[in-house]
N, C-alpha and C positions, 0 to 999 in steps of 0.2 A: 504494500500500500504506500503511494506517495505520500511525503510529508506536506504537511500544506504548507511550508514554505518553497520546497518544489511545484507543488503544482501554480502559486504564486507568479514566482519568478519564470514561470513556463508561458502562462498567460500575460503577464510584462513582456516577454517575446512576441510573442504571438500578434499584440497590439501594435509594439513599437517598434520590432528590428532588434539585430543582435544587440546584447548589452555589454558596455563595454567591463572588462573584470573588475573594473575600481566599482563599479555601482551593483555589480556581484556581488565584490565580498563584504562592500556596507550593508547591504541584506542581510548575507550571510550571518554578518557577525554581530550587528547591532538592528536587526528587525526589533521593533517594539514590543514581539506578539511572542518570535519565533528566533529570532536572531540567538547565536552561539552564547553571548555573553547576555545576554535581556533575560535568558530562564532560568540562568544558577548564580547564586548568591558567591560562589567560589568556580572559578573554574582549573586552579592550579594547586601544586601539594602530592603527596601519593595516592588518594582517590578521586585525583583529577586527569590531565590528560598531559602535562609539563610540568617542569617544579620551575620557579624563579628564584633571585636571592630570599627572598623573602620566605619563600617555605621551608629553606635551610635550614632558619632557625629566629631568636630574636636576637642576636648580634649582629645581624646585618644593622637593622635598625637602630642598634644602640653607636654600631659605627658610625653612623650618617646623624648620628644627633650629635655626634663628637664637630661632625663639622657645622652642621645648620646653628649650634650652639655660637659658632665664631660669626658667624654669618651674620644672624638675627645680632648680635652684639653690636656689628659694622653698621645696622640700622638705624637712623636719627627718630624718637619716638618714643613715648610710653606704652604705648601698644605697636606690637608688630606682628605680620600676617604670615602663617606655617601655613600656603596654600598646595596639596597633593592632589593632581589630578591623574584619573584612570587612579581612582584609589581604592575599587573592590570594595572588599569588607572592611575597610579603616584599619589590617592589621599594622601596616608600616607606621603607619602615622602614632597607632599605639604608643608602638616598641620605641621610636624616636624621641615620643614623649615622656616615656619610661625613665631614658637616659637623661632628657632637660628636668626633667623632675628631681631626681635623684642626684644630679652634678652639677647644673646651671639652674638654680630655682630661679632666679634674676627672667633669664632669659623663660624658663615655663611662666611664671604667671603676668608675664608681657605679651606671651602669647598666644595667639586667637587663630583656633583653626578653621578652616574650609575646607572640606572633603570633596572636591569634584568630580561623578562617576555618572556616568550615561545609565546604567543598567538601573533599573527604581528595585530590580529585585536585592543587587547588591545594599543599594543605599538604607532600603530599612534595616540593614543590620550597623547602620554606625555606630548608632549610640549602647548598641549591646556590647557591641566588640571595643570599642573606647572605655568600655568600663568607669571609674572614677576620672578619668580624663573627658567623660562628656563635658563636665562643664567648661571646658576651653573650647566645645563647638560649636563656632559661630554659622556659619552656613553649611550644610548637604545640597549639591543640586548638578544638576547634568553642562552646568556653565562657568567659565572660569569669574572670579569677580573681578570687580575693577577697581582699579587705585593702589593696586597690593604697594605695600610697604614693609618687604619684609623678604622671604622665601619661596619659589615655586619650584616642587621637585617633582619630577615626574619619572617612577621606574615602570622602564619596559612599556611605553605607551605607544611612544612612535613607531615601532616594528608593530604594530597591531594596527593601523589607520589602514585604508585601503588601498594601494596604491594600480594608477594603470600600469598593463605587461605590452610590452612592444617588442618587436625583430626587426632588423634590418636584414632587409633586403635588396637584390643585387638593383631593383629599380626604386629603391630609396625606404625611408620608415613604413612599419606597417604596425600595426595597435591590433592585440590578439581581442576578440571581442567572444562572448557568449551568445552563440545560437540554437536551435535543434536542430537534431538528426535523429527522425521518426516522433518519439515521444521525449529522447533522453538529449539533455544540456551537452552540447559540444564545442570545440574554442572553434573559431573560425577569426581569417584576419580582416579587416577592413583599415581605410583609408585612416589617421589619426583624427581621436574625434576632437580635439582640439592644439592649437597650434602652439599652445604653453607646454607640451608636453616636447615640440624639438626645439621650444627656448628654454626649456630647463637643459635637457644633454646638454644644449653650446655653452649655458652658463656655467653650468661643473665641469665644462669640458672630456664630456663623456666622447668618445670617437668607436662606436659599434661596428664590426667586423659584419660580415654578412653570414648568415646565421645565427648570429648572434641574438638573444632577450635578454632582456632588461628588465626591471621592475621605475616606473619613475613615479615618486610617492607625492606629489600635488599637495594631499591632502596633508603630509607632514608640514611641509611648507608653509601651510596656511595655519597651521596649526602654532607653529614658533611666531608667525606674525600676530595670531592675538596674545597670545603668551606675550609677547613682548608690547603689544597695546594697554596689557591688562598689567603690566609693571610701572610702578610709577619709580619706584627706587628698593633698590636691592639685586636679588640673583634669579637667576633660572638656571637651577641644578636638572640635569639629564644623565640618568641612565644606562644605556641601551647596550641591544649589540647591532654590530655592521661595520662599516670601513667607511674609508674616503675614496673620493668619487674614483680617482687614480686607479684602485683596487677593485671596488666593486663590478665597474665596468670594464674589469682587465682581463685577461688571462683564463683566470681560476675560475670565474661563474660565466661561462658560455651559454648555460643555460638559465640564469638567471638565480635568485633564491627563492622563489616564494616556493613555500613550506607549507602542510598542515600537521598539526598533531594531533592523536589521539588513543587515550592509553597509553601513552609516554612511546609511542610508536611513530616514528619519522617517516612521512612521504612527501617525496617532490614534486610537484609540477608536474614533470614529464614521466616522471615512472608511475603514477598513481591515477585513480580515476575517483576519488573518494573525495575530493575539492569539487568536484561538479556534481557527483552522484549523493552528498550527505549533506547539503546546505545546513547552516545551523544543530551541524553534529559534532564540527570538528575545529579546533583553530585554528586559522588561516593567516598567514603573518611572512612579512619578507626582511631581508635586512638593512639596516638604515644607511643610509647617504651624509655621511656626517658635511663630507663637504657642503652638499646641498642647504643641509643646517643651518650652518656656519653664516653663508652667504644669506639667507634668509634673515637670520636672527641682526648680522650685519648693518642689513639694507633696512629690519625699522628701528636701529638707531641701538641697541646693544650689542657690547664690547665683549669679546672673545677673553674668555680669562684663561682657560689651559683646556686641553683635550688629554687624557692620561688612559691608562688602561685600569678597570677597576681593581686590578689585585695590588697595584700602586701605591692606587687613590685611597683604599682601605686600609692597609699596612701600613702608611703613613700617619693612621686615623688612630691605627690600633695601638702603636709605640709610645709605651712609658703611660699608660692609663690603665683605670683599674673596671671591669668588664662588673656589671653583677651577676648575679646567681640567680637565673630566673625560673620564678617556682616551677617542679618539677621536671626541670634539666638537667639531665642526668651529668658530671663533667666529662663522660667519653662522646656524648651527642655532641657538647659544648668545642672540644676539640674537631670531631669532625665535620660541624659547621665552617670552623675557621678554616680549615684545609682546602675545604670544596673551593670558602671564598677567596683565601690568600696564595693559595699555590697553584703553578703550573699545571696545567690541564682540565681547572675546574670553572667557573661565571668566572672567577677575577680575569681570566685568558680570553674570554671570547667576550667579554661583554667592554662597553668603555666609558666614564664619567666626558662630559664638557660642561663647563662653567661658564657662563653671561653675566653680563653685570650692569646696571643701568643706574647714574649717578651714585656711584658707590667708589670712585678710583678704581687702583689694581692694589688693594692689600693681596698682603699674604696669607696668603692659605692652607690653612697645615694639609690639607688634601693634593693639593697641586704642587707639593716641593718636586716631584717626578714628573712633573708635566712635560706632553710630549714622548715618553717612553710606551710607545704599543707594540704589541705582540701581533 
């Protein structure tokens, strides 16, 4: 039996013509009704389908309040705003607050959080998962706010936006689109459905081989320009994994990255047919263009502070501080959380911090003394 978000997205063909995959996997993943992330209040962890840092454990987050602690410090104000978007269940912002609470009280009862997350299924669980830290929250809503004076972090967001998939071919771009073939979703290419898609390549200076796909993420793009709308003074902490533009579009990904997972089970693009056959069953996600970023965040008027690799940016966070004990963590879980995050071959290796900053200078950062060092 089709899902009715296939039969859906079958009769959105049917009406309008192939759709291009950016407006797939917005369905896909963020349908109001049926989308991947709209119907579970958790979608990562071990009875999920991926783990992120944050399932590791709560030291990721106790690391990241090591920094946001300096951060929010750097802020001119009695109040200042800890805004995380794509924040799930509110557990990061938890654990971060965990740490201001307990080593920077100054900086916790300055501060006032905003939980920004699209899924309304996620969002009623903020205030259960914030536990005695509800009272630092100021807004829950699918929007980022404005004026922020303070912090926006966002992990692992922008690999989840939808991005368009394109090839080059030998008589120039072509934009891979969603059609049928009988009753079942099939890629077919058409003409680009818009022309910001080969002024972004020239702008990162992406140069595509023929055969060659790409992923180019628009929607990240726009997404760092209201982020940076929505800053009035302070940082934009990111994340993520991916490369720069040099890499992405090099060599190593001829076929491009987009991904789905499910059951901690990796398939790609091109070997898999369970991205078109399981709409809103599975997570669909490619990797980020930091160049692209960069340039973006640039152009509305915020200042590049460092790009490092997380196991760096972490180890730098972790040095000469005292970690607590958090209930019911066992110390062998404890250690092999830090492992995953701080040593070669685990997030710290494949994922990478970049830091923004908007009338704030260039302090120093205890996070970015290794800026610049990627794996």
């Amino acid at each position: 039996m089709a899902s009715p978000l296939l039969a859906l997205i079958a009769d959105r063909i049917r009406a309008g013509g192939p759709m291009p995959v950016a407006e797939y996997v917005e369905l896909a993943l963020y349908h109001p009704d049926y989308g991947y992330y709209a119907t579970a209040e958790r979608r990562s962890g071990r009875a999920g389908d991926f783990i992120t840092s944050v399932d590791v454990g709560p030291v990721f987050g106790e690391l990241l309040g090591v920094q946001i602690a300096e951060m929010l410090e750097a802020v001119r104000g009695s109040v200042v705003a800890l805004v995380e978007a794509g924040a799930g269940d509110g557990r990061l912002s938890r654990d971060i607050l965990d740490r201001l609470e307990r080593a920077s009280p100054q900086q916790y009862a300055a501060a006032r959080l905003h939980l920004v997350e699209r899924s309304a299924t996620a969002r009623a669980r903020h205030a259960a998962t914030l536990g005695r830290h509800a009272v630092r929250l100021a807004t829950s809503g699918p929007t980022l706010p404005r004026g922020v004076r303070g912090v926006i972090v966002a992990n692992e967001l922008l690999d989840a936006l939808p991005p368009h998939l394109v090839v080059m071919r030998h008589g120039g771009l072509r934009e891979v689109a969603i059609g049928l073939r009988g009753s079942a979703l099939a890629p077919i290419e058409v003409d680009p459905t818009t022309p910001a898609i080969a002024q972004y390549l020239r702008q990162v200076g992406a140069r595509l081989r023929p055969g060659q796909y790409a992923e180019v993420n628009l929607a990240a793009a726009e997404w760092i320009r209201q982020a940076a709308s929505a800053l009035e003074e302070g940082f934009l902490l990111l994340l993520d994994y991916g490369h720069e533009a040099s890499e992405l579009y090099g060599d190593r990904h001829p076929a491009g990255t987009l991904t789905t997972f499910k059951r901690h089970a990796v398939e790609d693009r091109a070997g898999g047919s369970g991205w078109l056959r399981e709409p809103g069953e599975r997570d669909i996600t490619s990797h980020v263009d930091f160049t692209g970023v960069r340039l973006a965040a640039e152009s509305a008027g915020l200042e590049t502070l460092g790009l490092v690799d997380q196991a760096y940016f972490l180890l730098a966070l972790f040095e000469g501080i005292e970690l607590a004990d958090a209930a019911g963590e066992r110390p062998l879980a404890r250690r092999l959380a830090l492992k995953t995050l701080l040593l070669p071959g685990g997030l710290g290796s494949t994922h990478k911090v970049l830091v923004f900053g908007r009338r704030i200078g260039r302090p120093r950062l205890r996070g970015l003394v290794a800026a610049g060092r990627l794996t």
